[in-house]
N, C-alpha and C positions, 0 to 999 in steps of 0.2 A: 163637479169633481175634476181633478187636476186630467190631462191624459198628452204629458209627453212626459219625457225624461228631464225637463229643466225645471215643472212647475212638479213634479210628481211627490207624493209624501213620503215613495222607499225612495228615489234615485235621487231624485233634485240636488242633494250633497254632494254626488258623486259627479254630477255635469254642470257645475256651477257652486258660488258660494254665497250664502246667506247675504253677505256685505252690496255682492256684484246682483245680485237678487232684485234687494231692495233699491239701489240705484236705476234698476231698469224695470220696478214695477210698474204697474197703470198707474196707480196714485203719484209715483214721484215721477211720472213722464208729464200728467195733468199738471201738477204742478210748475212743470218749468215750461208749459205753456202761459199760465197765469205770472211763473215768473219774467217770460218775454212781455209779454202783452203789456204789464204794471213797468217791465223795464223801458219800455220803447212811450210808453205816455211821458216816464219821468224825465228823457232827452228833448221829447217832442215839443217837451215846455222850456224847455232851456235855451231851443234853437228858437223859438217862441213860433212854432206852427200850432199849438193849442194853448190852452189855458192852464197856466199855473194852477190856478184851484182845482181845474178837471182833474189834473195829472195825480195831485196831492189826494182829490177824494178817490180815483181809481188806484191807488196805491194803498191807499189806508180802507177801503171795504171790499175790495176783492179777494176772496179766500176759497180755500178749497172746502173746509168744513161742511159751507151750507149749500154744495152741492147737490142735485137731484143724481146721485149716481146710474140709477134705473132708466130714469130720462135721457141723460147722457150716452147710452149705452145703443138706447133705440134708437137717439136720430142720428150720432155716428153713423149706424149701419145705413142708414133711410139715405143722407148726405155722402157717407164713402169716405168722412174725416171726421175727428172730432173737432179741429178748433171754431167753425161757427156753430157749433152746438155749447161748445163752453162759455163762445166769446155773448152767446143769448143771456147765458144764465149771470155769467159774472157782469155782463152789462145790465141786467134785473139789480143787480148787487149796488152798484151804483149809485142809482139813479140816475136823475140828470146829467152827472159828466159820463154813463155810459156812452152817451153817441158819440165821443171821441175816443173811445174807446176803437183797438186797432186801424188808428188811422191812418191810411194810405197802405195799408199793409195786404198782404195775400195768403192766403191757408199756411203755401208752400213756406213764406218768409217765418211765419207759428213754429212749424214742424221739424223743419231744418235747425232753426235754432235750439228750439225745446232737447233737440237730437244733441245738440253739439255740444248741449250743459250737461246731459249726461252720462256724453262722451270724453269729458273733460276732468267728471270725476270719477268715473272708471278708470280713464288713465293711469290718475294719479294712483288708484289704488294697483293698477296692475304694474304700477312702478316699484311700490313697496314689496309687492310679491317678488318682482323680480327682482330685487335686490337681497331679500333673504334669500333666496335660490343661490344667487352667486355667492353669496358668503359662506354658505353652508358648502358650496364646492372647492373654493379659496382653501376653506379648512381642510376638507378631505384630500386636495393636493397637496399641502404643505406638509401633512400628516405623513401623505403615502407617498412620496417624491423618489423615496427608496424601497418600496416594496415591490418586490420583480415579480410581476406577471408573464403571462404567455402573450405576446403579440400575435393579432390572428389576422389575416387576409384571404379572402376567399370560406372564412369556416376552418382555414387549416391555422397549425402555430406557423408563424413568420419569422420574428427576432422575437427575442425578451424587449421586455418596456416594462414599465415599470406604472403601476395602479394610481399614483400620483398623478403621472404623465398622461394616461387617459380622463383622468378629471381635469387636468388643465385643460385639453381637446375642448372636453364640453362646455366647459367654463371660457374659455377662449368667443364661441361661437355666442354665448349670452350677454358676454362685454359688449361685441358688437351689436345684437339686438337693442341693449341697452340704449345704448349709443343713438344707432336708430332711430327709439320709440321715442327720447325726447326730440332729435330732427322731426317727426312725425308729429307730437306735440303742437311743436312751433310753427307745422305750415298747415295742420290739416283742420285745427279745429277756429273756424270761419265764422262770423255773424251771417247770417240772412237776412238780409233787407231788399227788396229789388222790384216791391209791385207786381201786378198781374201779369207783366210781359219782360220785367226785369230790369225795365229801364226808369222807374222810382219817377216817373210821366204823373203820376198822382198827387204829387210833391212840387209839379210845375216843373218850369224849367230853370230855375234859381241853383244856389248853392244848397238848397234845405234838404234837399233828400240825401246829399253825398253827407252834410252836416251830422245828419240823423244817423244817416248809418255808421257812421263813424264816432260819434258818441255813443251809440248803440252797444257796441263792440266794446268798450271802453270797459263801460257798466257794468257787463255780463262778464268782462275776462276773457275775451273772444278778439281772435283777429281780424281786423278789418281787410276785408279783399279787395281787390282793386276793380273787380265787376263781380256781377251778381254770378251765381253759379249753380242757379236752379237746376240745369242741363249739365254742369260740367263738375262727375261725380267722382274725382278723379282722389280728394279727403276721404272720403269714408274707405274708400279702394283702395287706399294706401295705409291707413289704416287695419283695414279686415286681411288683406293680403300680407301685413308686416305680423298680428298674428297668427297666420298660420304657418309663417314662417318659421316664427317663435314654439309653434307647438310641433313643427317638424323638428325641431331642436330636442325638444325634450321628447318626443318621441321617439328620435333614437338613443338618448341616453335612456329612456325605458327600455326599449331593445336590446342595450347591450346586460343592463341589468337583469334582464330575465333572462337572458342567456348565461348569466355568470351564476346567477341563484338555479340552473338546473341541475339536476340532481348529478349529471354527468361533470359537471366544472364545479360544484360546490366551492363556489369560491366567495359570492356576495350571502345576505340573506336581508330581505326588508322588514322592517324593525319588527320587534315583535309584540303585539297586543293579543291576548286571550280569546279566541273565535274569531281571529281577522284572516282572511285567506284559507276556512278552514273548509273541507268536503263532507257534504252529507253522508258518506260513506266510506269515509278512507281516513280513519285518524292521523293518519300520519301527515296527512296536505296541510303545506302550508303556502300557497298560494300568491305570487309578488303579485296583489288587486290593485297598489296603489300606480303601478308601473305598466297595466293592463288598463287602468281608465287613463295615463298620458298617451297610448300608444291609441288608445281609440279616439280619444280627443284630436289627435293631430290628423286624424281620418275625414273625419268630421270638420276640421276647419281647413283641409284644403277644400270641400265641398264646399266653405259657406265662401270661399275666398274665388273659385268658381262662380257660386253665383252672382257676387257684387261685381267678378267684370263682366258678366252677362248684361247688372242692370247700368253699366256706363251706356251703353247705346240707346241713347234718348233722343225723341225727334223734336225738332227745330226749338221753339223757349220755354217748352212743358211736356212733358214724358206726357202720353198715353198707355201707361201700365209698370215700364220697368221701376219706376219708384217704387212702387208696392213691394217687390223684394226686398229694398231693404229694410224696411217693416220686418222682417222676419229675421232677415238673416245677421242685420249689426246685432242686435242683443244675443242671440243663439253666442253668435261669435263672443262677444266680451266672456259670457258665461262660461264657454267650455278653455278659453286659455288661463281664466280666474281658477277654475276648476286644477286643467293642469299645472299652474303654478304652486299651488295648494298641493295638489298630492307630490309634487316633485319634493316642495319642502319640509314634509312629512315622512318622506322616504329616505332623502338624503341625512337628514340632520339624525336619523335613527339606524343609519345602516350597518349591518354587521359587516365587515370585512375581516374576511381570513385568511391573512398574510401568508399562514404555511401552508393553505391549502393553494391559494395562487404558485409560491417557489415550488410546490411539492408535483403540480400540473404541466412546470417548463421541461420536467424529466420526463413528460408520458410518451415521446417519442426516442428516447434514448441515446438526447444530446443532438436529433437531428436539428434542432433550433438555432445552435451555435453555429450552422452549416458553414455562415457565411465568413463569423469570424476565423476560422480556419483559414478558407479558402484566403479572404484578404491578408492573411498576414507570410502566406506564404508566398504568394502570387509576385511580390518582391523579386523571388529567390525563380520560382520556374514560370516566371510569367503568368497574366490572368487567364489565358487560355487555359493551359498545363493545369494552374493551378486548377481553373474550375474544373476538369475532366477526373482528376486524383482524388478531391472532397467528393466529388459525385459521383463514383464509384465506390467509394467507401462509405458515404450513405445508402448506395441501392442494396450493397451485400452486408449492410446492419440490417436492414430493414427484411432480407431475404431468409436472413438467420439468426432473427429474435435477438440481436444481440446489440450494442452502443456503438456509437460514431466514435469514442473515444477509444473505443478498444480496436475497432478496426483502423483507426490512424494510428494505435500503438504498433500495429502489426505490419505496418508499413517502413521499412527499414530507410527507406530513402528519404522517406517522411521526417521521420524519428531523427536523422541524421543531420536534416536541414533544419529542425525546429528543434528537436530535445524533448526527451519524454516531460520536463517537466513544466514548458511550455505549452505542449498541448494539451496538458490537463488545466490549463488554467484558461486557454481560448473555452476550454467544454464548460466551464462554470460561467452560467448565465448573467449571472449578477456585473460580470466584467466585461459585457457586450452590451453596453445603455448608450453608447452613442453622448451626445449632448440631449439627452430625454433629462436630465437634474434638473442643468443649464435654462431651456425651456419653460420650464415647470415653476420654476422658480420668478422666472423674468412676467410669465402670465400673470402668478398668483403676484408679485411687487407690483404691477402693471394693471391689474382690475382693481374697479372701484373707485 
C-alpha cells in the first residue's frame, strides 16, 4: 500500500502528476539503467574497447520484461543499490557477451546517468507546463491591463494599479524562470562516466575512456563534462533549488489569489467545478484548493531544495551517505513543481475576475488611495513639504469623520483655489492615477515568450 502523498491513491494528483509520475517510477528509472548499460556497450564498440557482436547482442537481449522483479528488490536492499543487481540479471540475459557488459563502469557512473535521463525528460515536460502557465497569464494581463484594482503594501491600499499590471508582476518573474530552466537544461544535465575513483583508470591510460565518455553523452542526449562529478553535485542543486524557486513564484501568486478570493476583497474566484473546494458543513464554502496545494508546494520544495545543499558536501571521490538524499528528494522535487505548475494552469486559465468588485474596493477607504496624487500635483504650487502636511491632514480628519478625502480637499479653500474643484475631483478617481502600470503590462505581455 502506497503511504505518502506522492504515491497515495487520494493525494498523489494533488502532489504530482500522472506524466511526472510515470517518468520517475521504479520501472522507468530500471529502465534507464538498462538504457545506459546497452548505451555505453554500443560506444564502447565503436571506440573498439569491446566487441561489435557483444555490444550488438547486449543491445538486442537486454530488457526489462524478463526481469525477476522480487529478486531485484531483495538484493538492492542486501547490496544498498540496484545497478549490480540488474547488471546480474540483464547480464543472465545475454549470455556470452554478458561479461562485457558494464565495462569499466562504476554503480555511481549507472545511477547518475539513469538520473540524468529522467531528468531530462522531466524537464522537458515541466517546460511545457511552464509555458501554459505564462500564456494563460499573457492573456489575463492583456485582458485586465485596464481593470483598476486596489494596490496594497503592507495589507493596506497604496495606489491603484490595475489587475493586468499584477499579472504581468507574476508573469514577468516566470519569463525569467523560463529563461533559467533552459540555462539549467544546457549545463546541468551531464553523462556519468568516470570509474571507481573518477579517473576512467579502468579504461587505461589512452584516449579510450575520455573517447567513451564522450560518445556516451552523444548517445543518450547528455552533455559531456569536462571531469567526472561523482562529488561535485552542484547539476542536480541547480536544478532542485531553480525549482523551488519556481514554486516560490507561484506560491505567491497563490497568496495573492487567496487573498483576493476572500470573502472580505471578493474580488478573484477560482474556477468553478461542482464539489471543488466545498466544506463538509458549510454550504456556502467554496474553497481556492487549487491555490492551497501551489502555496503548500512551494513549502515543500524549499525543504527539498535545503536538502540537496545539504547533500553537496561529499567526501573526497565517493560520498559516504549524502548521495542517498537525493534518492529521495530529486523526484519528491520534480513532482511537487509538476504538481504546482498543474494546478497554477487550472486555476488561471478558469479564473473568475470581478472587474467591479476590484473598482468598487479602491473606494473602501474614501479616496484615501488617491492620497498621493493630490499631494503630487499640488506640491508644484506649495512645495512637497507643504504639499504633504495639507493631503495629510485632510486624510487624518476624513478618516476621523467617516467622511472622503475629496470632500475634505473640497472644504479646503486654499486647496480649491490652487487646484479648482474640478481638478480635484478628477486626482480622486482612481482610474487616473496608473502611473506607467499600461506601459509595463504591455511591454512584459509583447516581451514573454
Amino acid at each position: 500500500m502506497s503511504s505518502t502523498v506522492y504515491d497515495s491513491l487520494l493525494f498523489r494528483d494533488m502532489f504530482g502528476t500522472p506524466a511526472m509520475r510515470a517518468v520517475f517510477a521504479d520501472t522507468a528509472y530500471v529502465q534507464r539503467i538498462i538504457d545506459t548499460e546497452t548505451a555505453l556497450a554500443r560506444v564502447q564498440a565503436k571506440v573498439g574497447v569491446i566487441p561489435d557482436a557483444a555490444a550488438q547482442d547486449i543491445t538486442r537481449k537486454a530488457n526489462f520484461e524478463d526481469l525477476d522483479l522480487e529478486r531485484l528488490r531483495t538484493e538492492t536492499e542486501i547490496v544498498g543499490y540496484p545497478v549490480l543487481p540488474v547488471v546480474k540479471q540483464v547480464g543472465d540475459q545475454c549470455g556470452d557477451a554478458g561479461r562485457y557488459l558494464h565495462w569499466g563502469a562504476t554503480t555511481q557512473d549507472i545511477m547518475d546517468t539513469a538520473v540524468m535521463l529522467q531528468c531530462k525528460e522531466g524537464v522537458s515536460l515541466l517546460q511545457e507546463q511552464l509555458d501554459s502557465v505564462r500564456t494563460a497569464l499573457r492573456e489575463l494581463a492583456a485582458e485586465h491591463e485596464d481593470t483598476v484594482t486596489a494596490g496594497r503594501t503592507h495589507l493596506q491600499h497604496a495606489l491603484p494599479v490595475t489587475f493586468g499590471f499584477r499579472c504581468a508582476v507574476w508573469l514577468s518573474a516566470l519569463d525569467r524562470h523560463a529563461e533559467r530552466l533552459e540555462q539549467a537544461r544546457e549545463r546541468a544535465l551531464m553523462v556519468q562516466f568516470g570509474g571507481a575513483a573518477g579517473t576512467l583508470a579502468s579504461l587505461g591510460d589512452g584516449p579510450e575512456g575520455l573517447q567513451v565518455r564522450a560518445a556516451l553523452a552523444a548517445e543518450l542526449g547528455l552533455k559531456d563534462p569536462s571531469i567526472t562529478w561523482h562529488v561535485a553535485r552542484d547539476g542536480l542543486v541547480e536544478l532542485v533549488s531553480l525549482f523551488a524557486a519556481v514554486g516560490g513564484t507561484l506560491g505567491k501568486i497563490a497568496w495573492d489569489v487567496m487573498m483576493m478570493c476572500s470573502s472580505e476583497f471578493g474580488e478573484l474566484a477560482e474556477p468553478f467545478v461542482p464539489g471543488r473546494g466545498a466544506s463538509s458543513t458549510m454550504p456556502q464554502k467554496r474553497n481556492p484548493i487549487s491555490s492551497e496545494l501551489m502555496f503548500a508546494a512551494a513549502k515543500l520544495l524549499r525543504d527539498k531544495s535545503s536538502t540537496m545543499l545539504d547533500a553537496m558536501m561529499q567526501d573526497f571521490e565517493r560520498a559516504t551517505g549524502p548521495w542517498h538524499l537525493e534518492w529521495a528528494t530529486v523526484p519528491e522535487a520534480f513532482l511537487l513543481v509538476a504538481s504546482s505548475l498543474h494546478q497554477a494552469h487550472f486555476m488561471l486559465t478558469g479564473l473568475e475576475v470581478k472587474a467591479d468588485k476590484m473598482l468598487q474596493n479602491t473606494h473602501l477607504t474614501g479616496g484615501l488611495i488617491v492620497a498621493e496624487a493630490v499631494m503630487m500635483d499640488v506640491a508644484p504650487v506649495l512645495g512637497r513639504n507643504q504639499a504633504h502636511e495639507v493631503v495629510y491632514d485632510a486624510c487624518r480628519t476624513a478618516i476621523e469623520q467617516g467622511t472622503t478625502l475629496q470632500s475634505q480637499l473640497l472644504a479646503n479653500d486654499d486647496l480649491v483655489g490652487h487646484l479648482g474643484a474640478a481638478r480635484i475631483e478628477e486626482l480622486c478617481d482612481p482610474a487616473r492615477y496608473l502611473g506607467s502600470a499600461r506601459a509595463m503590462t504591455r511591454d512584459v505581455v509583447a516581451s514573454s515568450g
